[in-house]
C-alpha positions in Angstrom: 31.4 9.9 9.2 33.7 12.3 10.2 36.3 11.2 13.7 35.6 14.1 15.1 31.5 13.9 14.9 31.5 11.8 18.3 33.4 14.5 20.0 31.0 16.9 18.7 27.8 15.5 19.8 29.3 14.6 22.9 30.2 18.8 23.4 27.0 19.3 22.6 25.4 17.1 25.2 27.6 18.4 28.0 26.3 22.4 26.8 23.0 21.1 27.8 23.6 19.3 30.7 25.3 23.0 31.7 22.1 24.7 30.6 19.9 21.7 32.9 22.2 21.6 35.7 23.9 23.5 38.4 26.5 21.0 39.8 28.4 21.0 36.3 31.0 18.1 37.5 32.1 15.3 35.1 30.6 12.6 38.0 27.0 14.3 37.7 27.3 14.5 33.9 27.7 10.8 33.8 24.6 10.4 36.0 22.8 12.6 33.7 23.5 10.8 30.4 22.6 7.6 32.2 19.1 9.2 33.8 18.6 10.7 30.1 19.1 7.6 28.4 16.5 5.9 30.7 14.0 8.1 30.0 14.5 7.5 26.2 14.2 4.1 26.4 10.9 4.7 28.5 9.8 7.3 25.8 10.4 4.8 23.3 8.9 2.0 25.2 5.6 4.0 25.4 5.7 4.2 21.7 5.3 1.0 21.2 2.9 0.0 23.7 0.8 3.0 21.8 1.6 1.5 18.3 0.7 -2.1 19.3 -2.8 -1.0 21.3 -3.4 0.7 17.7 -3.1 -2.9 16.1 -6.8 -3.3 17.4 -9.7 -1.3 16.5 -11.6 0.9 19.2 -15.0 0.7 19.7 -16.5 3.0 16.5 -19.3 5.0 17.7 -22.2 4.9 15.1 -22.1 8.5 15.7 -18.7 8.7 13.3 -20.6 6.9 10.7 -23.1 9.6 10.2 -20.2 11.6 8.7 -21.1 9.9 4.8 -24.5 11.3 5.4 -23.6 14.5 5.5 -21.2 14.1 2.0 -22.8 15.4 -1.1 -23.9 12.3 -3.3 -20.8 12.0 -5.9 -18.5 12.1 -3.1 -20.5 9.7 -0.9 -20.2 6.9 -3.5 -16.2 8.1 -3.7 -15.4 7.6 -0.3 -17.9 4.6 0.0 -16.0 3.1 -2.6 -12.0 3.5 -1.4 -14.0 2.2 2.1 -14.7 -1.4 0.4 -11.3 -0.8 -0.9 -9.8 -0.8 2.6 -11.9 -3.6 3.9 -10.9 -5.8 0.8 -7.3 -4.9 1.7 -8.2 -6.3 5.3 -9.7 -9.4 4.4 -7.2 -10.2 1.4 -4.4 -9.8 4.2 -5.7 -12.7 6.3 -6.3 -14.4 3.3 -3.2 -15.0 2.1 -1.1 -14.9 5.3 0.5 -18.5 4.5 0.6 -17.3 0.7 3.9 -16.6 -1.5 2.4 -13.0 -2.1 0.8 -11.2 0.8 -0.7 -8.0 -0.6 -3.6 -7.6 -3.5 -1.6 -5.6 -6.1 1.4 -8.1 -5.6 -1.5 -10.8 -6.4 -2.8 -8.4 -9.1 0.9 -8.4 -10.9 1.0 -12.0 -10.7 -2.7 -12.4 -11.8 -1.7 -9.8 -14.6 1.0 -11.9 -16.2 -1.2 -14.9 -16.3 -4.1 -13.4 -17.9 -2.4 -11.0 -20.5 0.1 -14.1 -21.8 3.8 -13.5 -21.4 3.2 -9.1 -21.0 6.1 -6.6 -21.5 7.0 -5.1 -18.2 5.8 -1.5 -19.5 2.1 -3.3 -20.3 2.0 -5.5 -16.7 2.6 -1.7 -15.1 0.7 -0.1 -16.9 -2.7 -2.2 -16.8 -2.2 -1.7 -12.9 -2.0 1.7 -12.9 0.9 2.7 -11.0 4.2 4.4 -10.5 6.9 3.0 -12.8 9.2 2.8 -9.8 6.4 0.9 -7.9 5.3 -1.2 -10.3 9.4 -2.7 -10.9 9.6 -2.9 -7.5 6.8 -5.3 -7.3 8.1 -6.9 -10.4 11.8 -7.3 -9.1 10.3 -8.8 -5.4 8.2 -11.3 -7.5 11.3 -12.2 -9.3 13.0 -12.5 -6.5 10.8 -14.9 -4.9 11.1 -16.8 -8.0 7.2 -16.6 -9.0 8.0 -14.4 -12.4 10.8 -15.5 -14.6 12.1 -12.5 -17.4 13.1 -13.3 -21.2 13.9 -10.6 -23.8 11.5 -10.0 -26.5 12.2 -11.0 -29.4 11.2 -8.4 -31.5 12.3 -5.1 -29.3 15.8 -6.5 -27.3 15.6 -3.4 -25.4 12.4 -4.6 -24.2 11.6 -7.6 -21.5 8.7 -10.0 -21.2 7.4 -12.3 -18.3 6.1 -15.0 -17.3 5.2 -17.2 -14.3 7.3 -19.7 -13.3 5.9 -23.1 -11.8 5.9 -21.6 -8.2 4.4 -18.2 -9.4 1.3 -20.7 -11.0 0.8 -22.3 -8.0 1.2 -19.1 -5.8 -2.0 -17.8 -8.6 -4.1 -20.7 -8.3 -3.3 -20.6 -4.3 -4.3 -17.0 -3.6 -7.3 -17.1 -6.9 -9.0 -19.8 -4.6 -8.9 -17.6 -1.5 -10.3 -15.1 -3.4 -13.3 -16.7 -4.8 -14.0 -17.9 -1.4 -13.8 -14.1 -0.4 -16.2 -13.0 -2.9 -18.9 -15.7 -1.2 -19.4 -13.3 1.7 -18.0 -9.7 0.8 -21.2 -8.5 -1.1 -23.2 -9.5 2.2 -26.8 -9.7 1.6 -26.8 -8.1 -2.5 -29.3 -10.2 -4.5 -27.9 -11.1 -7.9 -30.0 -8.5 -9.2 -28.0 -6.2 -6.9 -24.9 -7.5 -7.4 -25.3 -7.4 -11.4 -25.8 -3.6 -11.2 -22.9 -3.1 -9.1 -21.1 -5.0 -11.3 -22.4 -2.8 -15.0 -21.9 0.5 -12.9 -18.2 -1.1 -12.2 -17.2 -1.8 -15.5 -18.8 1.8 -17.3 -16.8 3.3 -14.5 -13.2 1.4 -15.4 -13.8 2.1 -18.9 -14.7 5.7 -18.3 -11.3 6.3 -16.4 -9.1 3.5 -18.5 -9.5 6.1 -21.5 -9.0 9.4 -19.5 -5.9 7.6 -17.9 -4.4 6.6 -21.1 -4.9 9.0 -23.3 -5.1 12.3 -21.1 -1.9 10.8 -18.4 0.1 14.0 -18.9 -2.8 16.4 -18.5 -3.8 18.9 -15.3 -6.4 18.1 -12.9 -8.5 21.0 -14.0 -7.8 20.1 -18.0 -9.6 16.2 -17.5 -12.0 17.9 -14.9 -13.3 20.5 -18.0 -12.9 17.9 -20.6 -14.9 14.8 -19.1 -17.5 16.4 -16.6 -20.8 15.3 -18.2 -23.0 18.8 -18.4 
């Protein structure tokens, strides 16, 4: 920072305490910085009463819901479907409040190195489909909280693998158990009839997109549109 940047914005206060006020003395400029401080201390103190009455949810007029009606069919399910998403992200949030992870991808990294046995960190990213930088940034906070533990592999040195330590096992069994008790109440009323079907339309779907996101990753939009809309 520049020694001079003080003096600077202090110049440019006082042009617009010129441009605001008549009585242009250093005694009234003083009185304006203090009255203009106050009001952006109220300004700001507005903002957060706005963002904290946002921390509850309004009253949802059944009206709004009517919007999925009005979707076309493919995109209803779509938007249907990133709504569950939301709510699960709700419900897991609760859930593990007084866990060592607190969000369902961090659980999903830590459920990831359990079930694929000691993964490279490439493969653990992968399989959860995200961002590179994401993904080690999940990886490296995990680490950090001492629930993954990194070893190089022994066949590729360039190359590391992971595993969970004791407190990343426990952290898995902890937040697995929450989920399963999730699970009892999420699907609502679904017979198992229901539920089954969900669950064989679930997995056609992941294995439908695992293939176009592995093998097709660096292609356009309108390239994986042409090549994987059934006719």
């Amino acid at each position: 920072m520049s020694k001079y940047q003080k003096v600077n914005e202090l110049i440019g206060l006082w042009e617009q305490f010129e441009n605001e006020e008549k009585n242009n003395s250093f005694y009234n400029f003083s009185l304006w910085l203090n009255n203009r401080s106050v009001r952006e201390e109220q300004a700001e103190d507005k903002e957060t009463a706005e963002e904290e009455s946002l921390q509850q949810p309004g009253v949802l007029d059944e009206q709004y819901m009517k919007y999925y009606e009005r979707i076309h069919f493919n995109g209803r399910v779509a938007s249907l479907m990133n709504r569950f998403v939301r709510f699960a992200q709700f419900y897991v949030k609760k859930a593990f409040k007084d866990c060592a992870v607190n969000t369902l991808l961090d659980f999903n990294f830590l459920a990831g190195v359990h079930g694929m046995g000691n993964p490279k960190k490439s493969d653990l990213i992968s399989f959860n489909i995200v961002e590179v930088t994401t993904g080690t940034e999940i990886i490296r906070r995990l680490r950090n909280n001492g629930l993954i533990e990194e070893t190089e592999d022994e066949q590729d040195r360039r190359s590391k693998r992971l595993s969970l330590t004791a407190k990343g096992k426990e952290a898995f069994l902890q937040c697995r158990e929450k989920l399963i008790g999730l699970g009892k109440f999420t699907m609502g009323s679904l017979d198992e009839k229901d539920k089954q079907n969900m669950l064989d339309s679930l997995i056609y779907l992941n294995n439908y997109h695992t293939k176009i996101y592995f093998e097709q990753f660096n292609s356009g939009i309108e390239e994986i549109i042409e090549k994987n809309t059934v006719k």
